[in-house]
mmCIF file as gemmi writes it, N, C-alpha and C atoms, coordinates in Angstrom:
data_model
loop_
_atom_site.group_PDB
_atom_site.id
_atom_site.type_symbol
_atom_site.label_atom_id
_atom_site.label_alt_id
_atom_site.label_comp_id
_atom_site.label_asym_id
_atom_site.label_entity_id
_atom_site.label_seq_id
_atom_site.pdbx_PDB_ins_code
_atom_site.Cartn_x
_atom_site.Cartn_y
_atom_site.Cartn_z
_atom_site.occupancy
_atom_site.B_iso_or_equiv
_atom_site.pdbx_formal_charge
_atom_site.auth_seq_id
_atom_site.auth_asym_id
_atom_site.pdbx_PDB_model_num
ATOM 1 N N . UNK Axp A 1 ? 114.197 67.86 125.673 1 0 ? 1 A 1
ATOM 2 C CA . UNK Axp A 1 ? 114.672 69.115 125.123 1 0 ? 1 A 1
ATOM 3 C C . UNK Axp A 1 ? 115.466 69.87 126.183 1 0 ? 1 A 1
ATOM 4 N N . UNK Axp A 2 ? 116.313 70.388 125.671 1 0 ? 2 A 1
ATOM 5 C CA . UNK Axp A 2 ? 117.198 71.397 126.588 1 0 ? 2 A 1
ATOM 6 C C . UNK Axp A 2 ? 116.414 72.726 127.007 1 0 ? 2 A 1
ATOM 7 N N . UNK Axp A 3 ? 116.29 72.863 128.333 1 0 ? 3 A 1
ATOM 8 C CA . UNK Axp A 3 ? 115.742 74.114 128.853 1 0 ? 3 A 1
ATOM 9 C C . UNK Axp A 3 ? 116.399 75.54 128.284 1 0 ? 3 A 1
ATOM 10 N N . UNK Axp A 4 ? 115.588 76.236 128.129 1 0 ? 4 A 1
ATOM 11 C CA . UNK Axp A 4 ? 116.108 77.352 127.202 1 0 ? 4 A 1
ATOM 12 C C . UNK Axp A 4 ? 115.69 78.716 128.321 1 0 ? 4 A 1
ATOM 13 N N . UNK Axp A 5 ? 116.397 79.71 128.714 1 0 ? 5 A 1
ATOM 14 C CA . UNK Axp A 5 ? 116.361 80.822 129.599 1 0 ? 5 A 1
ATOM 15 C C . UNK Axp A 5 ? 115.636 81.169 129.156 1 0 ? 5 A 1
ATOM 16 N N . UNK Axp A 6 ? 114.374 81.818 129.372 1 0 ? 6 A 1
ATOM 17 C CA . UNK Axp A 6 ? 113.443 82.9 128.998 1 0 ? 6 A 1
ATOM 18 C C . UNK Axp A 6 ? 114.162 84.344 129.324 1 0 ? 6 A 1
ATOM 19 N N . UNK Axp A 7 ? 114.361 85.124 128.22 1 0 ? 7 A 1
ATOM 20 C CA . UNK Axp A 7 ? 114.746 86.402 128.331 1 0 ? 7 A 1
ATOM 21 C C . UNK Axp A 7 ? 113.431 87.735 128.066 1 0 ? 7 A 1
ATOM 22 N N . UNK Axp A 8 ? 113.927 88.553 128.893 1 0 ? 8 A 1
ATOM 23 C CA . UNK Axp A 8 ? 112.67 89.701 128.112 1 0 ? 8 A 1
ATOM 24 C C . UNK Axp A 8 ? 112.533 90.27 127.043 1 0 ? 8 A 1
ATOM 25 N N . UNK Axp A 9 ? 111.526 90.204 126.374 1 0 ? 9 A 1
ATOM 26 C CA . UNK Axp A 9 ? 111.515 90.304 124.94 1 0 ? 9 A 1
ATOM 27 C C . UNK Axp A 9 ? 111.678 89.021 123.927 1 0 ? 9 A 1
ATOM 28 N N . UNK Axp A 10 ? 110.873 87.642 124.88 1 0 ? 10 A 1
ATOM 29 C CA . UNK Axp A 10 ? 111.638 86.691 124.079 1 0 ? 10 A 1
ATOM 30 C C . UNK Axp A 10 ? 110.235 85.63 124.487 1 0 ? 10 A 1
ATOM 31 N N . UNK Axp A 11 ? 109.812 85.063 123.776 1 0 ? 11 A 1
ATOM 32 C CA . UNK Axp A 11 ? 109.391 83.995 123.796 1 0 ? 11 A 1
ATOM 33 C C . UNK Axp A 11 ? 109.896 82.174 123.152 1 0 ? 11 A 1
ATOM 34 N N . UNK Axp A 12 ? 109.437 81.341 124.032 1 0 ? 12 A 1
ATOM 35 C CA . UNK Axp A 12 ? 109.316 79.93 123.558 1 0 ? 12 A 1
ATOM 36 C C . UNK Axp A 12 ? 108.776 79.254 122.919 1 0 ? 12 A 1
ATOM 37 N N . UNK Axp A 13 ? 108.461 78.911 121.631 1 0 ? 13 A 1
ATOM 38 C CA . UNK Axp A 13 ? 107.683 77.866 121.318 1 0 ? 13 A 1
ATOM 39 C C . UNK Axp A 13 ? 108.131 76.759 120.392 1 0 ? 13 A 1
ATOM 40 N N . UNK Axp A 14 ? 107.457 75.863 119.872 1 0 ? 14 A 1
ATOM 41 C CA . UNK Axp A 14 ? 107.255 74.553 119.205 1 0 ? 14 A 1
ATOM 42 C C . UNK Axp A 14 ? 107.291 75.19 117.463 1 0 ? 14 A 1
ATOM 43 N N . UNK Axp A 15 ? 108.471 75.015 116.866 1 0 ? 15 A 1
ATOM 44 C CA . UNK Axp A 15 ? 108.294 75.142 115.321 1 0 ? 15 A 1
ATOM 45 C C . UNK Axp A 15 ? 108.267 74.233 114.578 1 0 ? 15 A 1
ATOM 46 N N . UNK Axp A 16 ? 107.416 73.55 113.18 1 0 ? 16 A 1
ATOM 47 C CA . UNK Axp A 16 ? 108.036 72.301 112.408 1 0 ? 16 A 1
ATOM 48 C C . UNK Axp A 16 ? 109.166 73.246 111.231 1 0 ? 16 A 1
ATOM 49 N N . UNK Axp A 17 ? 110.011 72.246 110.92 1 0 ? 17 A 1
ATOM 50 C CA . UNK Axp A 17 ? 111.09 72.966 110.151 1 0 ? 17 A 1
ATOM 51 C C . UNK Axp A 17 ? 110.64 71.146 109.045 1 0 ? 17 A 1
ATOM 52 N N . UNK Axp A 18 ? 111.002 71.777 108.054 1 0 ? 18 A 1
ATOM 53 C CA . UNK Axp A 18 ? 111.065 70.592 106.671 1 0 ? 18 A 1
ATOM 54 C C . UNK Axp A 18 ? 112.57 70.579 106.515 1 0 ? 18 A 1
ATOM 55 N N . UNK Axp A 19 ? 113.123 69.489 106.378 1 0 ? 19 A 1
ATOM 56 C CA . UNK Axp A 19 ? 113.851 68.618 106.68 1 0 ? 19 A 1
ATOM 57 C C . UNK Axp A 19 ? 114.795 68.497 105.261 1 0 ? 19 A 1
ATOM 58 N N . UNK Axp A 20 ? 115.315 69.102 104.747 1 0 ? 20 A 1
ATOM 59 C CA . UNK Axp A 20 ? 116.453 69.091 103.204 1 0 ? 20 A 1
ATOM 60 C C . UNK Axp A 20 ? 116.434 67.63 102.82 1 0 ? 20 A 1
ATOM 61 N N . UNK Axp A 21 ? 115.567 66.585 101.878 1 0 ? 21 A 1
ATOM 62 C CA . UNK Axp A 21 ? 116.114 65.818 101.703 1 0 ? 21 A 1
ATOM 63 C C . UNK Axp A 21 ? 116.444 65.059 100.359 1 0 ? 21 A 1
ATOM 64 N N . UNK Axp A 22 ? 116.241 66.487 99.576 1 0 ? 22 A 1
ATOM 65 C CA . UNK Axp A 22 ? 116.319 66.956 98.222 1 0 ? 22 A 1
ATOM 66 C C . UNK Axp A 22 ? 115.055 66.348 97.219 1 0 ? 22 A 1
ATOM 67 N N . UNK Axp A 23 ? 114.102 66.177 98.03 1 0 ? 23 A 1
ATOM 68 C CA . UNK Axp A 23 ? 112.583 65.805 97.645 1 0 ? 23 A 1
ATOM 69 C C . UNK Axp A 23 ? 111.788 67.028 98.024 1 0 ? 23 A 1
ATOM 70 N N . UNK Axp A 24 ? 111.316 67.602 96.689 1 0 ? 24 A 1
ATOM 71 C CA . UNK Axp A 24 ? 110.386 68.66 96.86 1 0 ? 24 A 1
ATOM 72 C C . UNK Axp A 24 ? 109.696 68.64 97.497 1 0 ? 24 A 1
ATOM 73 N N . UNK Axp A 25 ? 109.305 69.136 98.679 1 0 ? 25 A 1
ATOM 74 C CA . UNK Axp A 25 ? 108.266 68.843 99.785 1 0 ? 25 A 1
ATOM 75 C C . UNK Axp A 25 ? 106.893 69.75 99.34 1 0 ? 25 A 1
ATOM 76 N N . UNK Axp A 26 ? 105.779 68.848 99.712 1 0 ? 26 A 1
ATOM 77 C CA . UNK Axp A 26 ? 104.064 69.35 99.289 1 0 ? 26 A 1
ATOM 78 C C . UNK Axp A 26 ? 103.926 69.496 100.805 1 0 ? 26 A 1
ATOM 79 N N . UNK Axp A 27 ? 102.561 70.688 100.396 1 0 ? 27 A 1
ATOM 80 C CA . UNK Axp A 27 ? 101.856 70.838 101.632 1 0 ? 27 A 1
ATOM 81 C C . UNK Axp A 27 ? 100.495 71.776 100.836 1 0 ? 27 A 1
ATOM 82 N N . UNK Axp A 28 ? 99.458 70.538 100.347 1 0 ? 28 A 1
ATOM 83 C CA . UNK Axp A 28 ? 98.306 71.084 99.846 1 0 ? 28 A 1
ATOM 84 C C . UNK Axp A 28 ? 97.235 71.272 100.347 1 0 ? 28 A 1
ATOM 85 N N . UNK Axp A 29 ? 96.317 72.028 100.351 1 0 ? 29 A 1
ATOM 86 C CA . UNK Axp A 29 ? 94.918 71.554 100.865 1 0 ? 29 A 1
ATOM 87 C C . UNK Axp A 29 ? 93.872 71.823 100.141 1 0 ? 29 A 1
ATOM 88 N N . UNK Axp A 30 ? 92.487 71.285 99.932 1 0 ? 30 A 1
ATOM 89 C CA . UNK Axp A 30 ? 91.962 71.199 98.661 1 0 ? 30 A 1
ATOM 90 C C . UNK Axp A 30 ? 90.532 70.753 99.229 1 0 ? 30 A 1
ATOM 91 N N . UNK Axp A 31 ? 89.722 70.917 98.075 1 0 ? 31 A 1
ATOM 92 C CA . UNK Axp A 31 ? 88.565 70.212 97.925 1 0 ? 31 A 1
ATOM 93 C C . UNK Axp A 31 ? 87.394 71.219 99.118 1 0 ? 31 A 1
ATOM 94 N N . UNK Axp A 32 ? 85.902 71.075 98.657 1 0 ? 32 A 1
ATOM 95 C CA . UNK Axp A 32 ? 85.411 72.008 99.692 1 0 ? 32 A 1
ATOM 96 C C . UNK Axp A 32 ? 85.6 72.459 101.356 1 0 ? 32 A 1
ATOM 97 N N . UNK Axp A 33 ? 85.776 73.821 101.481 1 0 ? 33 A 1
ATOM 98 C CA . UNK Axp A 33 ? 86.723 74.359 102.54 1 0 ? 33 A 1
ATOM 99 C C . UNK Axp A 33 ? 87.717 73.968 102.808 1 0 ? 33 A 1
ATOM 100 N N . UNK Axp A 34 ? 88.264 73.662 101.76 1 0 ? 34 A 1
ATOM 101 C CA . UNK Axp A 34 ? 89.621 73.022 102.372 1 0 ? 34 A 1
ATOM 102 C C . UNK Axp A 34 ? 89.914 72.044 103.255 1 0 ? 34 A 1
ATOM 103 N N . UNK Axp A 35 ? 89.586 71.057 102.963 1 0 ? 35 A 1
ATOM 104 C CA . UNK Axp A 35 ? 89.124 70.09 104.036 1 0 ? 35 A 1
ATOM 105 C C . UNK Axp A 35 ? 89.928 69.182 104.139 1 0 ? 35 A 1
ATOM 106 N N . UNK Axp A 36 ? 90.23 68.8 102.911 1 0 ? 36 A 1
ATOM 107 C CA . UNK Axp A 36 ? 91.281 67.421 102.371 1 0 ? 36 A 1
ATOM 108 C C . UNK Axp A 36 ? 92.816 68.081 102.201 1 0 ? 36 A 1
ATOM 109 N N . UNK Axp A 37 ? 93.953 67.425 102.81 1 0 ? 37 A 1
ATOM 110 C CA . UNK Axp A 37 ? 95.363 68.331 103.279 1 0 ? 37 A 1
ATOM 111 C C . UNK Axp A 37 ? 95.923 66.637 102.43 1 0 ? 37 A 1
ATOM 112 N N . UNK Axp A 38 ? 97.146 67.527 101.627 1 0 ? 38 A 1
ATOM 113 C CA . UNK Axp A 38 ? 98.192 66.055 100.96 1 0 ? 38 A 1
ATOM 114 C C . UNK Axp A 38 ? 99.614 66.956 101.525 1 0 ? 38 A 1
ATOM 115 N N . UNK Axp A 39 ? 100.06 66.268 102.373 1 0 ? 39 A 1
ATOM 116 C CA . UNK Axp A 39 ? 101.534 66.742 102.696 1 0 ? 39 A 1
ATOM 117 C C . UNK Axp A 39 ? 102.598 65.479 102.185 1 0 ? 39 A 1
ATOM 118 N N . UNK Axp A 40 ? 103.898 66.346 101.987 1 0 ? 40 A 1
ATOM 119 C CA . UNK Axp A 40 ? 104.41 65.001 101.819 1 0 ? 40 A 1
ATOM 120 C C . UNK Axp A 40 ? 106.44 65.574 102.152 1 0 ? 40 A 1
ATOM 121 N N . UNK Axp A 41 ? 106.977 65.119 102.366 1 0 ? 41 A 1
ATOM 122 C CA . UNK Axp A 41 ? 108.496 65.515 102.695 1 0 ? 41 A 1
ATOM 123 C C . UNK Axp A 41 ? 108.49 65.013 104.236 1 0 ? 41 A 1
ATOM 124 N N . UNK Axp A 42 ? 109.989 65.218 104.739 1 0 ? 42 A 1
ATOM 125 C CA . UNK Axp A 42 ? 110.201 65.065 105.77 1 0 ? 42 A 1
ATOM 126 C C . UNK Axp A 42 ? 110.178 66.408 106.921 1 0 ? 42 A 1
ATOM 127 N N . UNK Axp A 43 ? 109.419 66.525 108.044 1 0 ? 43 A 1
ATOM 128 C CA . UNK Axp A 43 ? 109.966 67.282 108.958 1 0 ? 43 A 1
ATOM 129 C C . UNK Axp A 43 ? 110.406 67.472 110.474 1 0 ? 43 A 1
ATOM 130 N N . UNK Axp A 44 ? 110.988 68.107 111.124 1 0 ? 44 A 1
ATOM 131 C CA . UNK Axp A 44 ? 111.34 68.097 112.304 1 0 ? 44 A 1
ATOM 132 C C . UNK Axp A 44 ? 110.957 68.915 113.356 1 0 ? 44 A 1
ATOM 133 N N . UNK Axp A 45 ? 110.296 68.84 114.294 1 0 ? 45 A 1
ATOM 134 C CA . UNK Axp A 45 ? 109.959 70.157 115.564 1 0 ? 45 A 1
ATOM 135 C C . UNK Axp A 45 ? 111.041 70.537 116.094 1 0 ? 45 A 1
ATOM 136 N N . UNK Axp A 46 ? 111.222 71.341 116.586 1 0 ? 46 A 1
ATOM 137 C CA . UNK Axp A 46 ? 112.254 71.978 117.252 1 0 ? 46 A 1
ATOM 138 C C . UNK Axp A 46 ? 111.957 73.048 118.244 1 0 ? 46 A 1
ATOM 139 N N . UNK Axp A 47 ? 112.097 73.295 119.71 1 0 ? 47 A 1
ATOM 140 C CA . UNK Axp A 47 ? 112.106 74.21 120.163 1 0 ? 47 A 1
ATOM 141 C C . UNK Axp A 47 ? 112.771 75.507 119.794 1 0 ? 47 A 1
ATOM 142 N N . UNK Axp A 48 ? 112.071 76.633 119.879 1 0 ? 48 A 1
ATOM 143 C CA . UNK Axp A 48 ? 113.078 78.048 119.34 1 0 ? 48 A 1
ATOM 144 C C . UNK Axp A 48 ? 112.26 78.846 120.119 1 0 ? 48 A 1
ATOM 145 N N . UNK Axp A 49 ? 113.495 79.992 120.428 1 0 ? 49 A 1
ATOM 146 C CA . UNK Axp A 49 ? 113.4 81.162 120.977 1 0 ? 49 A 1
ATOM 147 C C . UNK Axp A 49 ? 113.135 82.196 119.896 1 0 ? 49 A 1
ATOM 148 N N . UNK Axp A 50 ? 111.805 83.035 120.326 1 0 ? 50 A 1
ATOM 149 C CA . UNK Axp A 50 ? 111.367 83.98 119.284 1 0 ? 50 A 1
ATOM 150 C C . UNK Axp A 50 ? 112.017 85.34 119.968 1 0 ? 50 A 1
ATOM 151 N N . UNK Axp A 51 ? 112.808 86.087 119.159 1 0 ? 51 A 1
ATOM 152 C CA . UNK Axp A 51 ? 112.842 87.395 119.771 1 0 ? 51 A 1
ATOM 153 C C . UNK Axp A 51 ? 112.523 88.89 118.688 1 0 ? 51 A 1
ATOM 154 N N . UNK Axp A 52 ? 112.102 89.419 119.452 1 0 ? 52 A 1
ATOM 155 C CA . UNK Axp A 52 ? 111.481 90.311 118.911 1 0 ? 52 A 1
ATOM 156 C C . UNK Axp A 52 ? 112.67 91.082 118.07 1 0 ? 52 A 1
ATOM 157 N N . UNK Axp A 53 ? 112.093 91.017 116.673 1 0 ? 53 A 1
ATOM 158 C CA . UNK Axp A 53 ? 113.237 91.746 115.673 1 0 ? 53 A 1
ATOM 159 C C . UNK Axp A 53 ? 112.787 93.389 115.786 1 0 ? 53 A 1
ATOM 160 N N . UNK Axp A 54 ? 111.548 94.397 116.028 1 0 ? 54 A 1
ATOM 161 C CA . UNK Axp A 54 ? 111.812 95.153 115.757 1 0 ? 54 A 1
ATOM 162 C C . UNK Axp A 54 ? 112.976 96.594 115.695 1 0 ? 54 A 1
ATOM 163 N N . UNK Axp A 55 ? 113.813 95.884 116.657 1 0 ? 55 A 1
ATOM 164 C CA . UNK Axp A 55 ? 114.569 96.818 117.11 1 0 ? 55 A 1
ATOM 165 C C . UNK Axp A 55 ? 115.965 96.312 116.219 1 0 ? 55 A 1
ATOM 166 N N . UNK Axp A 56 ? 115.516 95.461 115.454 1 0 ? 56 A 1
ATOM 167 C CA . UNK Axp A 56 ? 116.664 95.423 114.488 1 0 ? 56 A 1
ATOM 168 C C . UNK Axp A 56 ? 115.878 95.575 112.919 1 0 ? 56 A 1
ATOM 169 N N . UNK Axp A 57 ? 114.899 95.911 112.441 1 0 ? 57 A 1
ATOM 170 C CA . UNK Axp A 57 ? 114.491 95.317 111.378 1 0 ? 57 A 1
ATOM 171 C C . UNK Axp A 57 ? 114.676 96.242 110.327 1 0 ? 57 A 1
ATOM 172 N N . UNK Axp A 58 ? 116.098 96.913 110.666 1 0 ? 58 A 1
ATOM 173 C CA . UNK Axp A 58 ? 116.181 97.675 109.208 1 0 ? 58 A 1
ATOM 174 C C . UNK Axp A 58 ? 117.622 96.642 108.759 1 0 ? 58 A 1
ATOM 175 N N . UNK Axp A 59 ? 117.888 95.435 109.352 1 0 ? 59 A 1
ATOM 176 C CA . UNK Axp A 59 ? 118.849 94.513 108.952 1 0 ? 59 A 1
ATOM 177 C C . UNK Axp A 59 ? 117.72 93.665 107.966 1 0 ? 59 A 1
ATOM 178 N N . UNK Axp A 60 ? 116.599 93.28 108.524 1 0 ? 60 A 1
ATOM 179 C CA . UNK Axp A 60 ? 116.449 91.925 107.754 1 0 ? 60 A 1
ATOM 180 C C . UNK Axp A 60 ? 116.036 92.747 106.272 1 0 ? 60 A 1
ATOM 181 N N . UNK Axp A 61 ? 115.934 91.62 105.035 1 0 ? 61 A 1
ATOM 182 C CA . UNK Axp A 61 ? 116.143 91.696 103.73 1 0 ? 61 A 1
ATOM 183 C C . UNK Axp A 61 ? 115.328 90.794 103.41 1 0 ? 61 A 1
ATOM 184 N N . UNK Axp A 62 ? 114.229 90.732 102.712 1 0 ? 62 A 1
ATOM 185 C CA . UNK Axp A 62 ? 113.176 89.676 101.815 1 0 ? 62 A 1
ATOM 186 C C . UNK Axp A 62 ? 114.67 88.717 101.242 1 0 ? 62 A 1
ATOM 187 N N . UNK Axp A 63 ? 115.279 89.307 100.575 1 0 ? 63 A 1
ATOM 188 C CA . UNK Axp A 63 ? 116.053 88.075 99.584 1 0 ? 63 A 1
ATOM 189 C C . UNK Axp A 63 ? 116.984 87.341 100.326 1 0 ? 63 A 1
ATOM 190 N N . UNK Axp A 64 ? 117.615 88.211 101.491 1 0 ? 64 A 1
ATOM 191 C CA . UNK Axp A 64 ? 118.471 87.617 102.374 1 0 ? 64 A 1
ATOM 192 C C . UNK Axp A 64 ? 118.429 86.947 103.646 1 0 ? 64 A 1
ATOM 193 N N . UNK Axp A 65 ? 116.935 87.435 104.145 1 0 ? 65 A 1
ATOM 194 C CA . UNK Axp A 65 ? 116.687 86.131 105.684 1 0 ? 65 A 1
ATOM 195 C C . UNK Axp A 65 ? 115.527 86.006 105.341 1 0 ? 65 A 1
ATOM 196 N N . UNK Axp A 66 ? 114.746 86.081 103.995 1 0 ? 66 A 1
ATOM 197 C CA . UNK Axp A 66 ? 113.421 85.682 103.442 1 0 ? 66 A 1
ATOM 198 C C . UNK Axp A 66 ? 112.514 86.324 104.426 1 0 ? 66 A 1
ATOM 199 N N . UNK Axp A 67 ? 112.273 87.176 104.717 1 0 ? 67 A 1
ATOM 200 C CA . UNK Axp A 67 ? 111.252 87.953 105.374 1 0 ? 67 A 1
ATOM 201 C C . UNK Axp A 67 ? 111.7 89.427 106.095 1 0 ? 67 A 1
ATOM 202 N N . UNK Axp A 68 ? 111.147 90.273 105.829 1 0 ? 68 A 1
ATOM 203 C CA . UNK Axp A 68 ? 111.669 91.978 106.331 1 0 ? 68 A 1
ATOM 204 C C . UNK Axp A 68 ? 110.005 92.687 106.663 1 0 ? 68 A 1
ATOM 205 N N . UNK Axp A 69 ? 110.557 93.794 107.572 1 0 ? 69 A 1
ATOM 206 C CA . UNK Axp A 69 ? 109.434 94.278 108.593 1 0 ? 69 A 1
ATOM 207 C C . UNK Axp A 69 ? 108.912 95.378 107.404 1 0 ? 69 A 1
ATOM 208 N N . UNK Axp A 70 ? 107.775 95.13 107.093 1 0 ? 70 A 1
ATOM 209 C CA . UNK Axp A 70 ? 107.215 96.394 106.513 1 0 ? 70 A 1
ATOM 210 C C . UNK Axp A 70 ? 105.978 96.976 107.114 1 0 ? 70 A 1
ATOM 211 N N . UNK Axp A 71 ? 106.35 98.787 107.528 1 0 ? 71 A 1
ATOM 212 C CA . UNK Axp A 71 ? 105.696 99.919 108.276 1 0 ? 71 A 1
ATOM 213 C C . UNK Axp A 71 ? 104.022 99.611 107.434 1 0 ? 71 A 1
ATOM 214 N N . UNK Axp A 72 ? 102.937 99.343 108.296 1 0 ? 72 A 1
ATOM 215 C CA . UNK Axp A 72 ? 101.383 99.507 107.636 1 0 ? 72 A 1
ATOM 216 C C . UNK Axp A 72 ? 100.503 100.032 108.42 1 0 ? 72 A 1
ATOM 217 N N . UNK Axp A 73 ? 100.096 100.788 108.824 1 0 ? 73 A 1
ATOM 218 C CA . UNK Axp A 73 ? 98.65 101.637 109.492 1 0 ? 73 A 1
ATOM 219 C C . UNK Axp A 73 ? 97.802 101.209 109.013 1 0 ? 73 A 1
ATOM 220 N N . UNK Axp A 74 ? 96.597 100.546 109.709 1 0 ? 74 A 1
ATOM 221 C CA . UNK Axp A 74 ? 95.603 99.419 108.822 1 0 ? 74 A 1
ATOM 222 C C . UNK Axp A 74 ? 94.547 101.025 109.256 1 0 ? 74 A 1
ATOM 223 N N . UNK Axp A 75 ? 93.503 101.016 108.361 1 0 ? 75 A 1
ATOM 224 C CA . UNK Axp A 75 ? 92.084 101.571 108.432 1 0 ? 75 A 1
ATOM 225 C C . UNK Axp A 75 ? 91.227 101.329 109.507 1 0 ? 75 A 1
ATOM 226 N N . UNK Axp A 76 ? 91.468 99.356 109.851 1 0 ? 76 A 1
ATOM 227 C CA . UNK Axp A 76 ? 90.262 99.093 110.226 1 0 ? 76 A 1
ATOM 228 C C . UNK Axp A 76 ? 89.994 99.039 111.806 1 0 ? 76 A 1
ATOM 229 N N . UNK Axp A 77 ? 88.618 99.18 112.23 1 0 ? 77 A 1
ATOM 230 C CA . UNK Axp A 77 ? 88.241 99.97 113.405 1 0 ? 77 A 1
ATOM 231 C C . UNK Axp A 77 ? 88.201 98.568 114.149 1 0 ? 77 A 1
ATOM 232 N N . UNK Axp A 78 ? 87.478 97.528 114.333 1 0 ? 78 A 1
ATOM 233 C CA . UNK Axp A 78 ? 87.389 96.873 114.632 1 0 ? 78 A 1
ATOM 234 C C . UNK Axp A 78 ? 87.372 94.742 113.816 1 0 ? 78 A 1
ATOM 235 N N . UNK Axp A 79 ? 88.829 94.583 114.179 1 0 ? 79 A 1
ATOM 236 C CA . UNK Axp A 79 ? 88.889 93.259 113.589 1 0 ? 79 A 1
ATOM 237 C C . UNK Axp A 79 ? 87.989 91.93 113.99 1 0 ? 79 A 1
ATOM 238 N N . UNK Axp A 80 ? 87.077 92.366 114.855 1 0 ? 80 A 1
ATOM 239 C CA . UNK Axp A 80 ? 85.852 91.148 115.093 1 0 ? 80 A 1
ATOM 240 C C . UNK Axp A 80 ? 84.676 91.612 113.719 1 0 ? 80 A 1
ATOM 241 N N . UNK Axp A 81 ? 84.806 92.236 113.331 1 0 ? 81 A 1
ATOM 242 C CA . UNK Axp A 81 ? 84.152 92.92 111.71 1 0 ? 81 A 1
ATOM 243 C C . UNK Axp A 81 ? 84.033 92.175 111.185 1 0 ? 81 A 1
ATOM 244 N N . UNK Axp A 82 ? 83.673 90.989 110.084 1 0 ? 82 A 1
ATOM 245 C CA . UNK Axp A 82 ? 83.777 90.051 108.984 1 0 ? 82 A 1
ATOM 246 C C . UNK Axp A 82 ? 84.096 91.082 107.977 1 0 ? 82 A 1
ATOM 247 N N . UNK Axp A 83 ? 82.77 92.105 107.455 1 0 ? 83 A 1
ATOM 248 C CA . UNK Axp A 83 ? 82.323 92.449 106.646 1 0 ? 83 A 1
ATOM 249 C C . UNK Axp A 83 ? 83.885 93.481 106.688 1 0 ? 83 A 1
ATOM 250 N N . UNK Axp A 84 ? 83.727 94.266 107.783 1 0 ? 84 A 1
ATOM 251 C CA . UNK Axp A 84 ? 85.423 95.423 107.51 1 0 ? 84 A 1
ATOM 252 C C . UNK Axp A 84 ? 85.988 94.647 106.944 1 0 ? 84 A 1
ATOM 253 N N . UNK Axp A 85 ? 86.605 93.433 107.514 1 0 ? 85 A 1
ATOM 254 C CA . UNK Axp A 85 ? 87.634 92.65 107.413 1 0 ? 85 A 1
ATOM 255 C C . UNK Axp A 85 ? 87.717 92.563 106.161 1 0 ? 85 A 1
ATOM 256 N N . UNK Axp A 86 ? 86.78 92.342 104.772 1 0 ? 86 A 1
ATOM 257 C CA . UNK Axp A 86 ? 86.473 91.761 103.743 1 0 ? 86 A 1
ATOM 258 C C . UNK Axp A 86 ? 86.949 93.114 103.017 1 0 ? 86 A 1
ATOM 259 N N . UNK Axp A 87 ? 86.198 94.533 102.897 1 0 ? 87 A 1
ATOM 260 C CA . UNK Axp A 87 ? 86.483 95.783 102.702 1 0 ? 87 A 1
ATOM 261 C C . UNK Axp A 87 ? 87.194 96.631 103.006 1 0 ? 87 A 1
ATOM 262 N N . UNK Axp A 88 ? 88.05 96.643 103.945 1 0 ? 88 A 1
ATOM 263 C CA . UNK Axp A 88 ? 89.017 97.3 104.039 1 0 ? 88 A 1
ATOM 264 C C . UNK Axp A 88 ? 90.059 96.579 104.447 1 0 ? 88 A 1
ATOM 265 N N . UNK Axp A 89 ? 90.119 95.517 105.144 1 0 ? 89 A 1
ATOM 266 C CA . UNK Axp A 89 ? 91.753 94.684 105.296 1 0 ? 89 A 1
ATOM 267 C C . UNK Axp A 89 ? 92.048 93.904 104.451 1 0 ? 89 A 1
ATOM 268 N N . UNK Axp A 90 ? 91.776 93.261 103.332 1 0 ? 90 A 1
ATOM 269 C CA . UNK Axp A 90 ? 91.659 92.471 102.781 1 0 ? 90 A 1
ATOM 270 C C . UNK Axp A 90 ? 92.93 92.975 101.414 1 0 ? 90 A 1
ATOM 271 N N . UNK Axp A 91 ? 91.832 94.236 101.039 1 0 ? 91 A 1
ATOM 272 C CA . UNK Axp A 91 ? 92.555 95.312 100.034 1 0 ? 91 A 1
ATOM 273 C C . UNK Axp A 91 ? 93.684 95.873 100.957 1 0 ? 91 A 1
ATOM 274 N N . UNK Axp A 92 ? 93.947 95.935 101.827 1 0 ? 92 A 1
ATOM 275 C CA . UNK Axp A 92 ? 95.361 96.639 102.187 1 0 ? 92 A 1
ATOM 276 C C . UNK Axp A 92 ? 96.299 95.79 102.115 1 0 ? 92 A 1
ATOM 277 N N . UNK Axp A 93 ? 95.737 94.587 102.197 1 0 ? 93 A 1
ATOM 278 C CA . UNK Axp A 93 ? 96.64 93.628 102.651 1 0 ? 93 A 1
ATOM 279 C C . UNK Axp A 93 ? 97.206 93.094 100.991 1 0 ? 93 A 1
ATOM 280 N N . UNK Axp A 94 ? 96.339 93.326 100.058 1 0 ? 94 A 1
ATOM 281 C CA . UNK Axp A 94 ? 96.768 93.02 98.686 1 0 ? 94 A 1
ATOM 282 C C . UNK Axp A 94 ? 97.894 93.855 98.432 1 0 ? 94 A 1
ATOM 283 N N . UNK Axp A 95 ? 97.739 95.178 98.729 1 0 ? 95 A 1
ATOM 284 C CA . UNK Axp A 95 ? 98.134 96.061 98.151 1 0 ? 95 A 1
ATOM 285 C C . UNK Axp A 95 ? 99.339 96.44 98.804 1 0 ? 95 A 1
């Protein structure tokens, strides 16, 4: 892989990307806890540079780069909680 500059505000990592090869690609998982996974399509890893969008994120658009920053103040006090987690993040996160 080609060495990539680390900039500030920027991280490196390992992404899989699925691969166009006009075969609907699966990625199931099933059966108690989810235990049993049926994938199926082609994909590729790729190194990528993550950079931090907030300082742009009144550009991105759900319909147009499939994902946009939305403002949330969570309730909860502590996320090592199960039980919070279940009662109050759970429902915010629906909602």
């Amino acid at each position: 892989m080609n060495e990539v500059a680390i900039q500030p505000g920027t991280v490196t990592a390992v992404s899989t990307y699925t691969v166009d090869t006009g075969v609907k690609p699966v990625n199931e998982t099933f059966g108690p806890n989810n235990i049993r996974r049926r994938v199926s399509g082609e994909h590729e890893v790729r190194q990528v540079t993550i950079r931090n969008g907030r300082p742009l994120a009144h550009e991105f658009d759900l319909e147009v780069t499939g994902f946009e920053f939305v403002k949330h103040e969570t309730q909860v006090r502590d996320f090592f909680d199960a039980e919070e987690l279940k009662r109050v993040y759970y429902p915010e996160a629906e909602r």
